[in-house]
C-alpha positions as CSV (number, residue, x, y, z in Angstrom):
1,X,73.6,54.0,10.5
2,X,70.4,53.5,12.3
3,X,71.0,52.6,16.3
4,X,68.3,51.7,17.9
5,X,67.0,54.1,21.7
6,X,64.1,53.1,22.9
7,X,62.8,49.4,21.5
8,X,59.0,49.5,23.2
9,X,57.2,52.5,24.2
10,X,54.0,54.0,23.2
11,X,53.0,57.0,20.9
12,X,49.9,58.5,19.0
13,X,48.5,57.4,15.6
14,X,48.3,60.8,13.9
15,X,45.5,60.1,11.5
16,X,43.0,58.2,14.1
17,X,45.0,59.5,17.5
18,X,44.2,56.2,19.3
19,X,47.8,55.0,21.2
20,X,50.0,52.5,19.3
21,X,53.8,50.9,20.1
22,X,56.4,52.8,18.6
23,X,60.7,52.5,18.8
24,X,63.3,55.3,18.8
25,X,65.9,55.2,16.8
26,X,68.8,57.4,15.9
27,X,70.7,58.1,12.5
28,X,72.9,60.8,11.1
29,X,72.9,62.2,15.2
30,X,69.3,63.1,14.6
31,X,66.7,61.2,17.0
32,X,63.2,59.8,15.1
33,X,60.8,57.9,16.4
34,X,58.5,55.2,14.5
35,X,55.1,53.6,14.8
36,X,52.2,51.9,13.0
37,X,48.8,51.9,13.0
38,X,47.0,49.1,12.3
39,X,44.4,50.9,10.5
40,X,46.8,54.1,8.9
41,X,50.0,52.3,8.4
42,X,53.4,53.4,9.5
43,X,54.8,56.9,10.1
44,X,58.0,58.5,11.5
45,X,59.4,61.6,12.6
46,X,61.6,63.8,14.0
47,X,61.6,63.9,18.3
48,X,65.1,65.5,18.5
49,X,67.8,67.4,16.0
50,X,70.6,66.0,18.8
51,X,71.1,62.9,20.0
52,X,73.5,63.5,22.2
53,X,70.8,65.8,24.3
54,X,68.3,63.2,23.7
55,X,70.4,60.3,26.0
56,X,71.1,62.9,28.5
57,X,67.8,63.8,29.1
58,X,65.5,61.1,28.1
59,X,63.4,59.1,30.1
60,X,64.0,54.9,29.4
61,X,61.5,53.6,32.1
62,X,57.7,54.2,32.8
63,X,56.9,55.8,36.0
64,X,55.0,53.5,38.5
65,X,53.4,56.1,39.9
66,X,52.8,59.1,37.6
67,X,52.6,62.6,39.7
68,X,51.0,65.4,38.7
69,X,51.8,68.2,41.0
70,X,50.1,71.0,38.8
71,X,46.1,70.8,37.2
72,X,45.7,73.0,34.4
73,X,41.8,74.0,33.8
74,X,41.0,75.7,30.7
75,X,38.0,78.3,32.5
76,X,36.8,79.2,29.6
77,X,37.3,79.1,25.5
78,X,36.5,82.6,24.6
79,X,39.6,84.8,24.0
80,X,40.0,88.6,23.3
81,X,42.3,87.8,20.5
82,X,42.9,85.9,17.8
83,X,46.4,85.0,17.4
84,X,47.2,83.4,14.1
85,X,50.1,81.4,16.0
86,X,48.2,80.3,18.8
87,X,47.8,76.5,19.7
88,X,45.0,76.4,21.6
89,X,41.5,75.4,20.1
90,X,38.5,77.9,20.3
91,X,35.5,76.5,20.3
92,X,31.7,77.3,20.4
93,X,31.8,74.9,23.5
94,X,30.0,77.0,26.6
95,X,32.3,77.4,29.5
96,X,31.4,75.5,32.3
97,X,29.6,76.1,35.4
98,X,31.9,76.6,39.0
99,X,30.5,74.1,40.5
100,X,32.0,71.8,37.9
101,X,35.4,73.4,38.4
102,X,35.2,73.1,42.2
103,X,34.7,69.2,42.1
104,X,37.9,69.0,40.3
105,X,40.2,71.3,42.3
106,X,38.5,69.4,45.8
107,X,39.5,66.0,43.9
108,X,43.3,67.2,42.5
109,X,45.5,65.8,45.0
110,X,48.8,67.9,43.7
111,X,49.6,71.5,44.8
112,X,49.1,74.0,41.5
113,X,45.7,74.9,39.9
114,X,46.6,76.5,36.8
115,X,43.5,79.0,35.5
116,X,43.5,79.3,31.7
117,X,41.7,79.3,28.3
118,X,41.0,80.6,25.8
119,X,41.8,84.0,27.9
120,X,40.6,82.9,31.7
121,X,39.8,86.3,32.4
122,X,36.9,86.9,30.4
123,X,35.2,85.0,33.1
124,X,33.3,87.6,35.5
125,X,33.6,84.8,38.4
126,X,37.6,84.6,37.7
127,X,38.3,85.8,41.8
128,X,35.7,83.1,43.0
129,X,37.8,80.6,41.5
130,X,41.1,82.0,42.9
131,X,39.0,82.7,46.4
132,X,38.2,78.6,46.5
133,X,42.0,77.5,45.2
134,X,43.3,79.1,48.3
135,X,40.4,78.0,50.5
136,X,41.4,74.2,49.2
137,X,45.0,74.9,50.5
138,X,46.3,74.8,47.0
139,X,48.8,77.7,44.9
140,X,46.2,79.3,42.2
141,X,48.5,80.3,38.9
142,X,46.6,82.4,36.4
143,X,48.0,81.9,32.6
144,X,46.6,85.1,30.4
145,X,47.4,87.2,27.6
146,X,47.5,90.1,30.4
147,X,44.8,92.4,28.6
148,X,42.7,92.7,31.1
149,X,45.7,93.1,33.9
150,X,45.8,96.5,32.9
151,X,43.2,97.4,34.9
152,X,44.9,97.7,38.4
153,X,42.0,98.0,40.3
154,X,41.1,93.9,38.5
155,X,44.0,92.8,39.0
156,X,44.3,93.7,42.8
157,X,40.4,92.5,43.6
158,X,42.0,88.8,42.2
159,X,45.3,89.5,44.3
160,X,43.3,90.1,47.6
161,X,41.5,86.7,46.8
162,X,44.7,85.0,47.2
163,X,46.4,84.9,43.6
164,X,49.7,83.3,44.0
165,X,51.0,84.1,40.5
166,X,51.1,85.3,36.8
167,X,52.0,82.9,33.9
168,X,52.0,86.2,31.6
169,X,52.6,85.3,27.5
170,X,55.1,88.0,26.3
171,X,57.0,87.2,23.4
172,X,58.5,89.9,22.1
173,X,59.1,94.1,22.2
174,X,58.5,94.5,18.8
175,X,55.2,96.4,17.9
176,X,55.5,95.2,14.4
177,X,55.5,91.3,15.6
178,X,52.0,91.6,17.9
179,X,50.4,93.5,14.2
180,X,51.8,90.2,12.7
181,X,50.7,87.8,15.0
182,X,48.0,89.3,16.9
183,X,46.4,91.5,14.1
184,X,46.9,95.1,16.5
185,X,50.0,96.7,18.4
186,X,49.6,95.4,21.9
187,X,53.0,96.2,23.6
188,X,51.9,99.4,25.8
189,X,49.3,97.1,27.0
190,X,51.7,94.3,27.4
191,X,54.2,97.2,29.7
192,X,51.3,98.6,31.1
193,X,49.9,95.0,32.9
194,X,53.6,93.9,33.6
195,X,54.0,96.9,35.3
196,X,51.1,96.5,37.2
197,X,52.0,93.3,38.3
198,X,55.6,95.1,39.6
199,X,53.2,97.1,41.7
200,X,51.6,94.7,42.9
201,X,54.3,92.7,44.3
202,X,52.3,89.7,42.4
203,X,55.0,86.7,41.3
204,X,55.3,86.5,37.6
205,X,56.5,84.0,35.1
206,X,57.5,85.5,31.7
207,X,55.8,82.9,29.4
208,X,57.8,83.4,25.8
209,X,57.0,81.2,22.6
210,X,59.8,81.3,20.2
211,X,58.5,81.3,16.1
212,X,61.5,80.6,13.8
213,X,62.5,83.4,11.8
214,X,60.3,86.4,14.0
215,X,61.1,86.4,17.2
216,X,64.2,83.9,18.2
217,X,66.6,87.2,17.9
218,X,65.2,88.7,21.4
219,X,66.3,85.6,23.0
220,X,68.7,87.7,24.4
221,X,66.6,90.7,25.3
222,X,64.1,89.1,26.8
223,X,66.2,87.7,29.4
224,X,68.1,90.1,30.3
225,X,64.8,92.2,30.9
226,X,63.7,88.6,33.2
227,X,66.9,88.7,35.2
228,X,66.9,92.3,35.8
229,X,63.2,92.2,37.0
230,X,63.6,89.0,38.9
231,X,62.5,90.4,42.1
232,X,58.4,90.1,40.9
233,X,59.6,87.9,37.9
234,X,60.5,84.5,38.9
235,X,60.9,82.0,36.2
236,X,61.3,82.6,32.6
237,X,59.8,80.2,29.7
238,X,61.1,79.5,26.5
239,X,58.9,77.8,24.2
240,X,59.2,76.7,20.7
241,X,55.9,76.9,18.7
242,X,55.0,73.3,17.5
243,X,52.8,72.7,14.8
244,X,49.9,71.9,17.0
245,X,46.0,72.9,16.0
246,X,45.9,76.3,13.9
247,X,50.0,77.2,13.9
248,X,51.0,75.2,10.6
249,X,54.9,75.4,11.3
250,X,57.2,75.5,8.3
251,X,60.4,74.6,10.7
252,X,60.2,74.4,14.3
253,X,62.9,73.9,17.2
254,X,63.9,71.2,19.5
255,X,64.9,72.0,23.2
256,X,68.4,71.6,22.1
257,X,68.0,74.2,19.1
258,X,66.2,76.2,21.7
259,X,69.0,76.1,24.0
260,X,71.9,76.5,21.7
261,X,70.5,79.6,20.6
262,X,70.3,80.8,24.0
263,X,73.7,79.7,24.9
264,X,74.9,81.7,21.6
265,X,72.9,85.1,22.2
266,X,74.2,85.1,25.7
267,X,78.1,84.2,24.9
268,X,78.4,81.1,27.3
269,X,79.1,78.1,25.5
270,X,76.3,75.3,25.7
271,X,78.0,73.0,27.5
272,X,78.8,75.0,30.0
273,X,75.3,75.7,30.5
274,X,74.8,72.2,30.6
275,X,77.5,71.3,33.5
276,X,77.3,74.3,35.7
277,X,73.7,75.7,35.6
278,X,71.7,72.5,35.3
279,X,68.6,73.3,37.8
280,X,66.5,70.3,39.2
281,X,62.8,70.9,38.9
282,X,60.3,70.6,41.7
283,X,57.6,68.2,42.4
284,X,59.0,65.4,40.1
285,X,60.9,62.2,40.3
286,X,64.3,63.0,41.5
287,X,65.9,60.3,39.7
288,X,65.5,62.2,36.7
289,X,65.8,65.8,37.9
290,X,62.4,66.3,36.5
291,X,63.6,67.0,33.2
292,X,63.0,65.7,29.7
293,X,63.8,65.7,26.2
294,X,61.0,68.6,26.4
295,X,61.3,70.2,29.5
296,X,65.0,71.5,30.7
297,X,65.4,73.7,33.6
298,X,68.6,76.3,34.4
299,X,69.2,78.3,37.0
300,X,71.2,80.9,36.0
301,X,73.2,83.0,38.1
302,X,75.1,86.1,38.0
303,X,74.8,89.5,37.5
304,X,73.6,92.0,34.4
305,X,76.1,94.5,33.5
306,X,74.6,96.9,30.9
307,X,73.8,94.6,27.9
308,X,75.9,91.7,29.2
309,X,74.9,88.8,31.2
310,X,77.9,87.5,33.5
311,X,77.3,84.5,34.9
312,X,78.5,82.9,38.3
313,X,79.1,78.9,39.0
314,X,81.1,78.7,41.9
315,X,80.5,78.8,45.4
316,X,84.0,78.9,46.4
317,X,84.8,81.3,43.9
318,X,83.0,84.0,45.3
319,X,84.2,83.0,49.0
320,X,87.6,83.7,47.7
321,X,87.0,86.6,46.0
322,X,85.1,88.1,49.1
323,X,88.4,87.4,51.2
324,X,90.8,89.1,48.4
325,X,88.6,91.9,48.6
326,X,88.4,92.1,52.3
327,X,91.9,91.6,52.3
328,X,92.5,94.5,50.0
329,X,89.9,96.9,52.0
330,X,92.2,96.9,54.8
331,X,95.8,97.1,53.6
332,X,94.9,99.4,50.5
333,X,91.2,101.1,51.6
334,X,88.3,101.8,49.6
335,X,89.5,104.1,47.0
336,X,92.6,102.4,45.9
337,X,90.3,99.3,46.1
338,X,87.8,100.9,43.3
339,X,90.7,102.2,40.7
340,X,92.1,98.5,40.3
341,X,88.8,97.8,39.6
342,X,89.5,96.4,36.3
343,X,92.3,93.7,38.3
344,X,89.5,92.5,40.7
345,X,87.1,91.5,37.7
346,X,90.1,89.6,36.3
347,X,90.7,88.3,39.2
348,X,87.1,87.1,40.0
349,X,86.6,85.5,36.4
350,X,89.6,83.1,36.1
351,X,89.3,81.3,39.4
352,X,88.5,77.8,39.3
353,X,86.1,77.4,37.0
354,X,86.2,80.0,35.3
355,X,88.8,79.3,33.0
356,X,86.5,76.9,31.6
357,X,84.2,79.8,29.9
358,X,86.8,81.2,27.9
359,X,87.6,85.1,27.0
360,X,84.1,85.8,27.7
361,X,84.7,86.7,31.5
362,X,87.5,89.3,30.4
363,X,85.6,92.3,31.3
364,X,87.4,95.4,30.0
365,X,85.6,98.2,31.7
366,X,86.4,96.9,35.3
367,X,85.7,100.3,36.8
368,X,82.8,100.8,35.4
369,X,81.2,97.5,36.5
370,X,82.5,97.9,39.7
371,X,80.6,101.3,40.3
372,X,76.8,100.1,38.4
373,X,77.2,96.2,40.0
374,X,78.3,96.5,43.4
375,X,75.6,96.4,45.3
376,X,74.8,93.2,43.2
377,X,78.3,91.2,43.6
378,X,78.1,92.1,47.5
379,X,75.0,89.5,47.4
380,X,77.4,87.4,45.4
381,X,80.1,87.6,47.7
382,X,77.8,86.4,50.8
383,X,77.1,83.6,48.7
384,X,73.8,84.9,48.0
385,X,73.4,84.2,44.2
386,X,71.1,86.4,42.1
387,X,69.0,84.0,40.4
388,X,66.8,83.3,37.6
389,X,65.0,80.1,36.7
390,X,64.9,79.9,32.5
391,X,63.1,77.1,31.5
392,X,63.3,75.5,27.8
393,X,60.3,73.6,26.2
394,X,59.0,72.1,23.1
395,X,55.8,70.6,23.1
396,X,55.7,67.2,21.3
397,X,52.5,67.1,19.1
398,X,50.7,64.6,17.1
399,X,53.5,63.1,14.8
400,X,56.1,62.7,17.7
401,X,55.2,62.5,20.6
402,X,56.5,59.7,23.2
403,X,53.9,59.1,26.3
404,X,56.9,57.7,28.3
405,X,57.9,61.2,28.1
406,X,55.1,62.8,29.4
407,X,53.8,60.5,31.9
408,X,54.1,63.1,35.1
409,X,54.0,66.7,36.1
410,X,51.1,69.0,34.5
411,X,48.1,67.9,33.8
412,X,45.1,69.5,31.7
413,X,41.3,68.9,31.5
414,X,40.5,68.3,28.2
415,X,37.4,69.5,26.4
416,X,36.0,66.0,26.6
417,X,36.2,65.9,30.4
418,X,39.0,63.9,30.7
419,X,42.9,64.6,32.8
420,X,45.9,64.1,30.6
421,X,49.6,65.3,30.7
422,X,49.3,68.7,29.5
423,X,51.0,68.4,26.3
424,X,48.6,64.8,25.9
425,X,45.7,67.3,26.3
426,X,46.9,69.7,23.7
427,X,47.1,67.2,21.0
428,X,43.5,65.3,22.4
429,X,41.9,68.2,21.6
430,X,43.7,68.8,18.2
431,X,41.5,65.3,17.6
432,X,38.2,66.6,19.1
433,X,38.3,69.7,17.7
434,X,38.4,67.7,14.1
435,X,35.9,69.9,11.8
436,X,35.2,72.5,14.3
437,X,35.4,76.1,12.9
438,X,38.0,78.3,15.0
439,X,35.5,81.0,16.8
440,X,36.5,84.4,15.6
């Protein structure tokens, strides 16, 4: 049965790309969304495999005042690689003056300046940028491949110019997916500039992309290598690849596929994820949280124990499990304290809320977790939560996308000049890039 979402909003025309009036609709739980052209006809397709996730997070109303807190400027389209996945569009375009670049930063009245390509640092005058961001009283973000980060001594000459952070594409810890996907083994490289960046004391975001059937296995992996690094790493991505410019997908995921994958790999069940670690995003209309059916935000919390992830959602829960413990200290001391280890991990996973989780928070090996984590859960028992922001996104492109979705937090200059949402830009320049040749 076909229930009509959204009656009036506003899409793309895939063939000519010009905007058109389009309707969302739902049918067999799946979420589509129509339009027509008056020159290329009708088309339709998929915006969400769950339509449940799609009236939880969807936007129904047009912002009156669209905000863009973060300007993406592609410095340059020359990269060092050629990525056969990649979605952005090389081009024989010449990279732009500073001068040009400077105008636009004066003129952005939000907070972020993202630098990126192509691969931003190819540019010899990359630290004259960073050196004006911060002069402009903005928060430069570089967004690169990391090649050229292993050079330390590079990477500190842009840090002393004021680089606030590292968007820094790592996707997997396979050598055999970068000969795939990048035609060479890049990981050392990859280890080598993240490490640097740990040096450095330099605040990175782990920027994943997730291809089905390669990579969506490390899910798991990848975070728990996040989480455990979060004092330099503070937010991870989690992006699906969408058939946008050169990647031709034969499937790709939704931010609900993305996130019930996640919520499998890590053995907390997706709702859960949904109720208790729900993060609000900065910078956007708080009416909404600032998520969408394309951006969702968690924060989640806990503590890593060997290959396990245990998570932590109440406040209150840890109070009391502080006072049991303090309680404990002084009528039994330390070292009776430590052998009933095993009782005091049972006892701080089935308060309150807990019990919602399941058999998942029965921790077997009490006394070992007690000895590797404690340090750790002391933070947690102050109330001060470890932490990690994991952010799940899937681009709309061409044949789906829903400007009423899109309408408000990054922007992008496109290769015509012009400042659209970001993931508007992406598929503007899948249009203008019509008949160009992809620069080797």
């Amino acid at each position: 049965m076909r229930t009509i979402l959204k009656r009036n909003t506003t899409s793309l025309c895939p063939e000519c790309f010009k905007q058109v009036p389009a309707v969302v609709f739902c049918e067999e739980e799946k979420v589509f969304i129509e339009k027509e052209c008056p020159q290329h006809g009708p088309f339709s397709s998929c915006l969400e495999n769950n339509v449940n996730f799609y009236k939880r997070f969807a936007s129904f109303s047009v912002s009156p005042d669209p905000f863009f807190h973060t300007l993406v400027l592609p410095v340059t389209y020359r990269c060092n690689l050629a990525c056969s996945y990649c979605y952005a569009h090389y081009s024989d375009l010449p990279d732009r003056p500073l001068g040009y670049f400077k105008e636009l930063i004066s003129q952005f009245k939000g907070v972020i300046v993202g630098l990126s390509g192509g691969e931003p640092t190819l540019r010899e005058d990359l630290p004259e940028f960073v050196s004006y961001i911060k002069k402009s009283g903005k928060i430069s973000s570089l967004l690169t491949n990391g090649l050229r980060l292993v050079d330390e001594r590079y990477l500190r000459s842009l840090a002393l110019e004021g680089l606030d952070s590292v968007f820094f594409s790592f996707d997997s810890f396979s050598k055999d997916f970068y000969k795939l996907t990048k035609g060479e083994d890049i990981l050392e490289q990859k280890k080598k500039a993240l490490a640097n960046l740990e040096k450095l004391n330099i605040k990175t975001v782990l920027s994943v992309t997730i291809y089905p059937g390669i990579n969506e296995h490390e899910l798991k992996d990848i975070f728990l290598f996040a989480f455990r690094n979060r004092h330099y790493i503070t937010q991870l991505r989690l992006r699906s690849a969408a058939p946008v410019c050169h990647y031709e997908a034969s499937g790709r995921y939704f931010t609900s596929d993305l996130i019930r994958m996640f919520s499998k790999q890590v053995n907390i069940e997706e709702e859960s994820l949904l109720k208790y670690f729900i993060g609000r995003l900065p910078h956007f209309n708080l009416k909404r949280e600032g998520h969408t059916i394309h951006h969702v935000q968690l924060l989640m919390k806990g503590v890593c124990v060997g290959d396990t992830f245990v998570p932590v959602v109440s406040r209150n829960a840890l109070i009391g499990t502080f006072l049991c413990l303090k309680i404990a200290l002084q009528k039994k001391g330390l070292l009776a304290v430590l052998k009933e280890g095993k009782r005091f991990f049972n006892i701080f996973f089935h308060v309150n809320k807990y019990k919602k989780f399941g058999s998942f928070f029965m921790i077997k090996n009490g006394m070992h977790i007690f000895a590797t984590e404690f340090i750790n859960l002391f933070k947690l028992w102050f109330g001060f939560f470890s932490m990690l922001p994991v952010r799940f996104i899937s681009w709309p492109t061409k044949d789906n996308i829903d400007l009423e979705e899109v309408d408000r937090g990054i922007a992008q200059l496109t290769q015509s000049g012009d400042i659209l949402n970001f993931c508007h830009a992406i598929v503007f320049d899948e249009n203008f890039n019509k008949g160009r040749k992809r620069s080797a």
